[in-house]
PATIVO-801287 format. One record per residue (C-alpha): x negated, y negated, z; residue number from 1; chain; residue in one letter. Coordinates in steps of 0.001 Angstrom, whole numbers, always signed. Each point is the difference from the previous one (the first is absolute). Layout:
BEGIN
+---------+---------+---------+-----+--------+--------+
|      c1 |      c2 |      c3 | num | chaine | residu |
+---------+---------+---------+-----+--------+--------+
|       X |       Y |       Z | NUM |      A |      A |
...
+---------+---------+---------+-----+--------+--------+
//
This chain:
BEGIN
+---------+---------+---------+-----+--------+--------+
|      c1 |      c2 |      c3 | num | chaine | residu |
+---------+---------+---------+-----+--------+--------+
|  +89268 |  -56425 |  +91272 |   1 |      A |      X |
|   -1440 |   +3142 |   -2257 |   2 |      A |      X |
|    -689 |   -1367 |   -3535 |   3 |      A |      X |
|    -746 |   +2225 |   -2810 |   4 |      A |      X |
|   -3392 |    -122 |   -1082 |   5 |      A |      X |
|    -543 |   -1292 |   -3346 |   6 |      A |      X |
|   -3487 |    +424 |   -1574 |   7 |      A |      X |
|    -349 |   -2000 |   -3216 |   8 |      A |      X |
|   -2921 |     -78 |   -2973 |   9 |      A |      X |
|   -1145 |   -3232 |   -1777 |  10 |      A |      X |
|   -1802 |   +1089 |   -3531 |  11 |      A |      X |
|    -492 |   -4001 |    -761 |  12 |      A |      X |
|   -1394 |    -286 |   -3101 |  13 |      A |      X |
|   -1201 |   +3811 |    -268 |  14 |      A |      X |
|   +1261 |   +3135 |   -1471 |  15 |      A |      X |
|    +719 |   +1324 |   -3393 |  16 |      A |      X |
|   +2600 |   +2503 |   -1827 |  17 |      A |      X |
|   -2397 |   +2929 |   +1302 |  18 |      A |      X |
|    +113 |   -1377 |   +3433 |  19 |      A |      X |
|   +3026 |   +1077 |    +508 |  20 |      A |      X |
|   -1303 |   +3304 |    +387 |  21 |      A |      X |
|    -919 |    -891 |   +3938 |  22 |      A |      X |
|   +3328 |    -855 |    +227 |  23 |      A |      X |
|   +1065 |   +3526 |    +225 |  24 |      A |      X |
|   -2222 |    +845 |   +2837 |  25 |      A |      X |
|   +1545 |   -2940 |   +2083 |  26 |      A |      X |
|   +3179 |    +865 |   -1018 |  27 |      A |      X |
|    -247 |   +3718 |   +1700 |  28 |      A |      X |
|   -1425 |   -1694 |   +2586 |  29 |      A |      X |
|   +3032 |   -2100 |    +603 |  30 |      A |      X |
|   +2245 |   +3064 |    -320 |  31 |      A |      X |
|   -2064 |   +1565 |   +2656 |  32 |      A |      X |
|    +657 |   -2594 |   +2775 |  33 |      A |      X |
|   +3844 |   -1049 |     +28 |  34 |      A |      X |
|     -83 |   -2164 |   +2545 |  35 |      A |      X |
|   -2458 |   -2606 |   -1835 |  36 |      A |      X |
|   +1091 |   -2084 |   -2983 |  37 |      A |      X |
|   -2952 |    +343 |   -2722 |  38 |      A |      X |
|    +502 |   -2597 |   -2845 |  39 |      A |      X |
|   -2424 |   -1499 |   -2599 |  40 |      A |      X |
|    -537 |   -3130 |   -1785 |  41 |      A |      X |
|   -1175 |    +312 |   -3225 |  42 |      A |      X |
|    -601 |   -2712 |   -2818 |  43 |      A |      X |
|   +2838 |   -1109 |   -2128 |  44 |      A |      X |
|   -1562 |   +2265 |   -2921 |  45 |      A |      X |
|    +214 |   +3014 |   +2151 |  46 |      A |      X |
|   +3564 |     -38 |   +1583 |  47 |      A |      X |
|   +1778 |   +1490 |   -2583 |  48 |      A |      X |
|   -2519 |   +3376 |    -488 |  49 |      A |      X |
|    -250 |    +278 |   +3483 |  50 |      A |      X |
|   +3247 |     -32 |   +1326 |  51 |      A |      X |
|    +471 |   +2391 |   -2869 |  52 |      A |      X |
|   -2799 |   +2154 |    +601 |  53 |      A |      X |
|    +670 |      +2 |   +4026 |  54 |      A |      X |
|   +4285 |    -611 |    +109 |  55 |      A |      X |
|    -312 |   +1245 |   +4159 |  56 |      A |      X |
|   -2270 |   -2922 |    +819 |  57 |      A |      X |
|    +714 |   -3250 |    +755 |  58 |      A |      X |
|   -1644 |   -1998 |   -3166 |  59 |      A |      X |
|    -202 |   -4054 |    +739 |  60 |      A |      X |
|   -1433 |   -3028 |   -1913 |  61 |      A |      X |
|   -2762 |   -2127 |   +1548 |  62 |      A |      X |
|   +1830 |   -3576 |    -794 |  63 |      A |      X |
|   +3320 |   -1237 |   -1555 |  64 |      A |      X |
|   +1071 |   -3664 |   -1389 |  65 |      A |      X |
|   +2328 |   -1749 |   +1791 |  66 |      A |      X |
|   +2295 |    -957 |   -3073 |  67 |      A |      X |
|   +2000 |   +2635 |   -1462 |  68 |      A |      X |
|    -924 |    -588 |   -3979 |  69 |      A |      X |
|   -1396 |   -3194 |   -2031 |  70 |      A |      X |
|   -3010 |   -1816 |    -987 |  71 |      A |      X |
|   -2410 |   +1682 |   +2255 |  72 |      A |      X |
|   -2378 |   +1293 |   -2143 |  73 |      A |      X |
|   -2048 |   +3229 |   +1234 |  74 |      A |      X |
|   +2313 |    -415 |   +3215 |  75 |      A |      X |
|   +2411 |   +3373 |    +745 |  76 |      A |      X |
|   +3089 |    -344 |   +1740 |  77 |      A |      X |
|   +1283 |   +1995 |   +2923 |  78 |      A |      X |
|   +2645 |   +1929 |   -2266 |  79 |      A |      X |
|   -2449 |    +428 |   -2500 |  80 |      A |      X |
|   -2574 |   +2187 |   +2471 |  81 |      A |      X |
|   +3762 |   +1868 |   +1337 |  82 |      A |      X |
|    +416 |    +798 |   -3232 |  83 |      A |      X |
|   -3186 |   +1673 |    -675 |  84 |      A |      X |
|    +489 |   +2084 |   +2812 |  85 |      A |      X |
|   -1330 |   -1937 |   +3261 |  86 |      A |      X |
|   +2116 |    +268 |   +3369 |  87 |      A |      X |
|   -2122 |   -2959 |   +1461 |  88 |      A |      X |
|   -2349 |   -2697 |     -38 |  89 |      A |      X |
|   -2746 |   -1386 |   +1348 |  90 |      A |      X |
|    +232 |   -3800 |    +534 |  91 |      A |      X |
|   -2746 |   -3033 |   +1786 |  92 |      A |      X |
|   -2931 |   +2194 |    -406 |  93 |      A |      X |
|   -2849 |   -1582 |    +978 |  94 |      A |      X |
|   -1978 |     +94 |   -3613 |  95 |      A |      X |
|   +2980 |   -1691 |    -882 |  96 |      A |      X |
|    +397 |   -2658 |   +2403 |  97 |      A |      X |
|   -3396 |    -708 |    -435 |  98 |      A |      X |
|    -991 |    +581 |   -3589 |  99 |      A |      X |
|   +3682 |    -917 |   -1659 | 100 |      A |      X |
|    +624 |   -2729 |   +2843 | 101 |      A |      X |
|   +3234 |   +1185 |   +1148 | 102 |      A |      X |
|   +1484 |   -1682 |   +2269 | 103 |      A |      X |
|   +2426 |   +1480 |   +3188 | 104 |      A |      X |
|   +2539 |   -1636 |   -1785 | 105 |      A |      X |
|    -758 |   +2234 |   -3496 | 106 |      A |      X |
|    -413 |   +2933 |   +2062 | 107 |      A |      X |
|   +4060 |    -383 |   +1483 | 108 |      A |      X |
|    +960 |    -933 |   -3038 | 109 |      A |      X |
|   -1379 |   +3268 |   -1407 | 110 |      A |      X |
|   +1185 |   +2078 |   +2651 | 111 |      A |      X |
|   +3393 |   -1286 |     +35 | 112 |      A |      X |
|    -326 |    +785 |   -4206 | 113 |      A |      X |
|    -764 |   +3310 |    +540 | 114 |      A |      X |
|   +2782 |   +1131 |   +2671 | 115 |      A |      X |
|   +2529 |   -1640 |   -3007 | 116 |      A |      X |
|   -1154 |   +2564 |   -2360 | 117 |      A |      X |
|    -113 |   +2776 |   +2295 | 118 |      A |      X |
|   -3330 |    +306 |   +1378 | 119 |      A |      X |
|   -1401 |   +1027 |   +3660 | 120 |      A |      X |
|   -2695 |   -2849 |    +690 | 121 |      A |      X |
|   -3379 |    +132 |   +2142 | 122 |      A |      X |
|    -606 |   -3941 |    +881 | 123 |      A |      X |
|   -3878 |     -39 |    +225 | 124 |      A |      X |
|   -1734 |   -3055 |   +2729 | 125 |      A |      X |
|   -3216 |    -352 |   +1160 | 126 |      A |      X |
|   -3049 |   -2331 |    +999 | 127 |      A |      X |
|   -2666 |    -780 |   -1414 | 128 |      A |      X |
|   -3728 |    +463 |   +2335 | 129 |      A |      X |
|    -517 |   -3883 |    +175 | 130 |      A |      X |
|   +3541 |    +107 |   +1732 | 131 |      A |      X |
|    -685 |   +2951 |   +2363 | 132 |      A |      X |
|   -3438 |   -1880 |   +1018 | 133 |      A |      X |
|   +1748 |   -3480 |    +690 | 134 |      A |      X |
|   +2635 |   +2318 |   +1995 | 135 |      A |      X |
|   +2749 |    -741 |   -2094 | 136 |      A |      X |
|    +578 |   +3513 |   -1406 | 137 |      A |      X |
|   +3174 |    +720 |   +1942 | 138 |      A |      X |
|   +1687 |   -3654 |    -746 | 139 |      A |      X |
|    -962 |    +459 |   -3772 | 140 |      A |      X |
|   +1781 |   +3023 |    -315 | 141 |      A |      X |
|   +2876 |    -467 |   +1926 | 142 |      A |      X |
|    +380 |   -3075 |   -1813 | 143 |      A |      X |
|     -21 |   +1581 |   -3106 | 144 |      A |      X |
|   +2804 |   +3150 |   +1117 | 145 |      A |      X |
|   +2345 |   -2860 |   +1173 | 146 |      A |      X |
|    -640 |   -2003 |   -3544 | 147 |      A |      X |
|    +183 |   +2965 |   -1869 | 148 |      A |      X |
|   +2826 |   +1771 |   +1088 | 149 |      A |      X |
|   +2863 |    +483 |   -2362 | 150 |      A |      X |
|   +3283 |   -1336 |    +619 | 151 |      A |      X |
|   +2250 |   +3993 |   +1210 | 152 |      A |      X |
|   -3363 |   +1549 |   +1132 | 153 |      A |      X |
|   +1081 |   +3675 |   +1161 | 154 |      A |      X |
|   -1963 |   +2707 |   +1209 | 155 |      A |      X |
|   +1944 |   +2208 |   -2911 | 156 |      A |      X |
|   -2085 |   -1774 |   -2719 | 157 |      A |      X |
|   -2686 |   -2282 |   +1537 | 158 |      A |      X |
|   -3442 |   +1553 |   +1707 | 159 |      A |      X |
|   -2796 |   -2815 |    +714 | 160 |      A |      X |
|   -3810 |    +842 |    -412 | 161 |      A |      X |
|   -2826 |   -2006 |   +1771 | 162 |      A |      X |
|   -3271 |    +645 |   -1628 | 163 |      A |      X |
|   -2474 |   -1884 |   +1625 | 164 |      A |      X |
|   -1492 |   -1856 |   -3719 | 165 |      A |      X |
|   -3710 |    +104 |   +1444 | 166 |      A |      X |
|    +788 |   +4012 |    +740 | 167 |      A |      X |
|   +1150 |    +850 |   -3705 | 168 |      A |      X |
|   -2304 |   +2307 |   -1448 | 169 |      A |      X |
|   -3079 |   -1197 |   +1495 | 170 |      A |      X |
|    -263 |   +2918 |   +2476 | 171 |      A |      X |
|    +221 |   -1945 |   +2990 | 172 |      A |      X |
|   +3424 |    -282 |   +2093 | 173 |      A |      X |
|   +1318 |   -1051 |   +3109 | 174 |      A |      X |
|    -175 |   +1414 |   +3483 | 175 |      A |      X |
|   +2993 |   +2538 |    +648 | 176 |      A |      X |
|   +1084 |   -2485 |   +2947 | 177 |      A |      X |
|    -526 |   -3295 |   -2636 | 178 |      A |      X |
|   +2763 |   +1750 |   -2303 | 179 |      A |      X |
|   +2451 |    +912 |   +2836 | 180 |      A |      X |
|     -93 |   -3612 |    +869 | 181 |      A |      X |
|    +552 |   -1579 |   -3408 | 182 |      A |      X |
|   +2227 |   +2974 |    -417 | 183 |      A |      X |
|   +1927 |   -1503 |   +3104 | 184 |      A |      X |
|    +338 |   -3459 |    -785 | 185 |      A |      X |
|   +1409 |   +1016 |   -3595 | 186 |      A |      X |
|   +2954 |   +1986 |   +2123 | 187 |      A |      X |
|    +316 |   -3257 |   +1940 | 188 |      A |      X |
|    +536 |   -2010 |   -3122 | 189 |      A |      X |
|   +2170 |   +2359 |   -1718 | 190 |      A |      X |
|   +2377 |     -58 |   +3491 | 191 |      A |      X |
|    +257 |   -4021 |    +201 | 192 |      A |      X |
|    +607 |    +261 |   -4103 | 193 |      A |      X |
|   +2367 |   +3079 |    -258 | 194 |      A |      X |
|    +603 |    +414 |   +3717 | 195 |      A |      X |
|    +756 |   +3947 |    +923 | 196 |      A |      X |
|    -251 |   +1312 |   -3805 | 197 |      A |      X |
|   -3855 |    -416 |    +609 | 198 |      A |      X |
|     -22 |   +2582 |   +1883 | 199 |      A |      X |
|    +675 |   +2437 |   -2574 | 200 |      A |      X |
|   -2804 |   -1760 |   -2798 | 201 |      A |      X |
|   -2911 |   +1697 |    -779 | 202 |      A |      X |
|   -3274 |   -1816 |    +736 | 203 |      A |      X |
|   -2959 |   +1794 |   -2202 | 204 |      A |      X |
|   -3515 |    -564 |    +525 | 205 |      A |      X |
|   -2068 |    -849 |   -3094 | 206 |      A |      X |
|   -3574 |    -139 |    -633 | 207 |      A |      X |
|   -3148 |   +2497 |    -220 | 208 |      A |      X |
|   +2211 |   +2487 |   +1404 | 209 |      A |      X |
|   -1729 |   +3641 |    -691 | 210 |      A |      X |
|     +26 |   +3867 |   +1098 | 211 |      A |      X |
|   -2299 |   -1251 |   +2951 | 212 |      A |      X |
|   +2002 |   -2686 |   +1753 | 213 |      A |      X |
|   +3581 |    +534 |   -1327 | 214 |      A |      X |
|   +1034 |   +2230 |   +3271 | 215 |      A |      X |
|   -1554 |   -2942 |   +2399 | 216 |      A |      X |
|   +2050 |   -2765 |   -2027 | 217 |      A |      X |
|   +3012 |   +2200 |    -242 | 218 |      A |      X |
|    +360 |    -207 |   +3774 | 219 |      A |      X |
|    -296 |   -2714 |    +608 | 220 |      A |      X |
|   +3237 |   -1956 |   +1227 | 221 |      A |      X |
|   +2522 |   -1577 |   -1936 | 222 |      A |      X |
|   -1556 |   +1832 |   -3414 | 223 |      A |      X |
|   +2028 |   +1817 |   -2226 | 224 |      A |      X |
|   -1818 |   +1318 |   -2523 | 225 |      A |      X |
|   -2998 |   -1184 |   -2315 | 226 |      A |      X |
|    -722 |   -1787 |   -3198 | 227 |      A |      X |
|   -2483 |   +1299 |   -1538 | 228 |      A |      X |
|   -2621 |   -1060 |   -3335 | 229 |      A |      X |
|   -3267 |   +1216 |   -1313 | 230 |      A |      X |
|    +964 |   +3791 |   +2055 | 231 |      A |      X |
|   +3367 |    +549 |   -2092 | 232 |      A |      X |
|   -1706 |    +503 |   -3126 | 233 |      A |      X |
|    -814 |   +3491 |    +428 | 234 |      A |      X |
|   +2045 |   +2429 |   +1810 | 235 |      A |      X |
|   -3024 |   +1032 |   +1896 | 236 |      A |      X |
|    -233 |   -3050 |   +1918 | 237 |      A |      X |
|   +3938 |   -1003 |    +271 | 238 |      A |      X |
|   +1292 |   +3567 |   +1047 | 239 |      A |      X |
|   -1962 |    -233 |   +3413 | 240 |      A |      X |
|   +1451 |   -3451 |   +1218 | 241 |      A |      X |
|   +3921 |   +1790 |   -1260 | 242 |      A |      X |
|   -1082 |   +2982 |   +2487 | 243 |      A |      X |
|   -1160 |   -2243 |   +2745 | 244 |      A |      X |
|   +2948 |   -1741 |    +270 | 245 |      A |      X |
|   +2277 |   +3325 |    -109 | 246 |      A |      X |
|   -2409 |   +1203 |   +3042 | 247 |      A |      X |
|   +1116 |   -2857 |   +2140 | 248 |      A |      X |
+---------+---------+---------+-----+--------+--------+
//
């Protein structure tokens, strides 16, 4: 099956009002090649200006609480970030599963929470290097796309990202053949969980991609598109991974 690419940025905890400006760069860019979808997430304190500043691009959050409202102090709700202005959300990121503990469990939960209020999702796995080593990488992350999973997952709202954790902005990433593989078992996952509707769900690769190697990564099988960190801050460095997935 031909899936749309979909080329997503991760600012983390980066960016400012006059950020924004390299927004408007990337969002030419994403004019420019129609058959990618270009999206950014920004940091709650930036969703509002920039999906005002840039209406034509697709403006996300980087995390979302799976309650709708209470006692959650410095916690933001799915229909809080939709009302802001974000179209989707980031959920399981590694930093998170690893710095905020969050289990496969939180991440559904969150997912699921999101889709309520409106929200296209990108499901984020990935192993650790202690895992790859012990060759466990491809159990560990399968493991955590079946746990993780929301209950309806549809192509129409739900894209999954493997970023490799050991890969995330420390320059270093896998082989082009190591991603088609964990790329692979993901799609097998997906078909025993959703069966043929897997088919149609976008598997992104995540993790030191650049300029340099986002063509290589691009095609390789079974990925869709790329999430991308540290190089979406600045137009210069997101606009040429956009334009090498609207050369393939």
């Amino acid at each position: 099956m031909m899936r749309r690419k979909l080329v997503a940025g991760n600012w983390k905890m980066n960016g400012s009002c006059a950020a924004l400006a390299e927004l408007d760069g990337i969002a030419v860019a994403a004019a420019a090649a129609p058959g990618v979808d270009v999206a950014v997430a920004v940091p709650f304190t930036l969703i509002a200006p920039a999906a005002e500043r840039v209406p034509a691009l697709v403006i996300g959050a980087q995390d979302v609480h799976p309650a709708a409202g209470g006692a959650h102090t410095g916690c933001v709700s799915a229909a809080m970030v939709a009302e802001a202005g974000a179209r989707f959300t980031l959920v399981g990121h590694s930093e998170r599963r690893c710095d905020q503990a969050e289990s496969d469990g939180d991440v559904k939960a969150k997912a699921e929470a999101a889709y309520r209020a409106g929200l296209t999702v990108i499901l984020c796995v990935g192993e650790q290097l202690a895992e790859r080593d012990a060759g466990r990488a491809e159990a560990v992350v399968t493991g955590q796309v079946a746990a993780s999973l929301p209950d309806g997952a549809a192509a129409a709202w739900l894209s999954i990202a493997y970023e490799p954790v050991w890969a995330i902005g420390t320059g270093r990433t896998p082989t082009v053949a190591d991603v088609a593989q964990m790329h692979g078992a993901i799609r097998r996952q997906l078909a025993a969980s959703i069966g043929e509707e897997a088919d149609a769900v976008r598997i992104l690769y995540g993790g030191s991609v650049t300029a340099d190697n986002a063509a290589g990564l691009l095609r390789a099988g079974d990925v869709d598109g790329a999430l991308v960190g540290g190089a979406s801050l600045t137009a210069a460095k997101f606009v040429p991974i956009v334009e090498a997935a609207a050369a393939l």
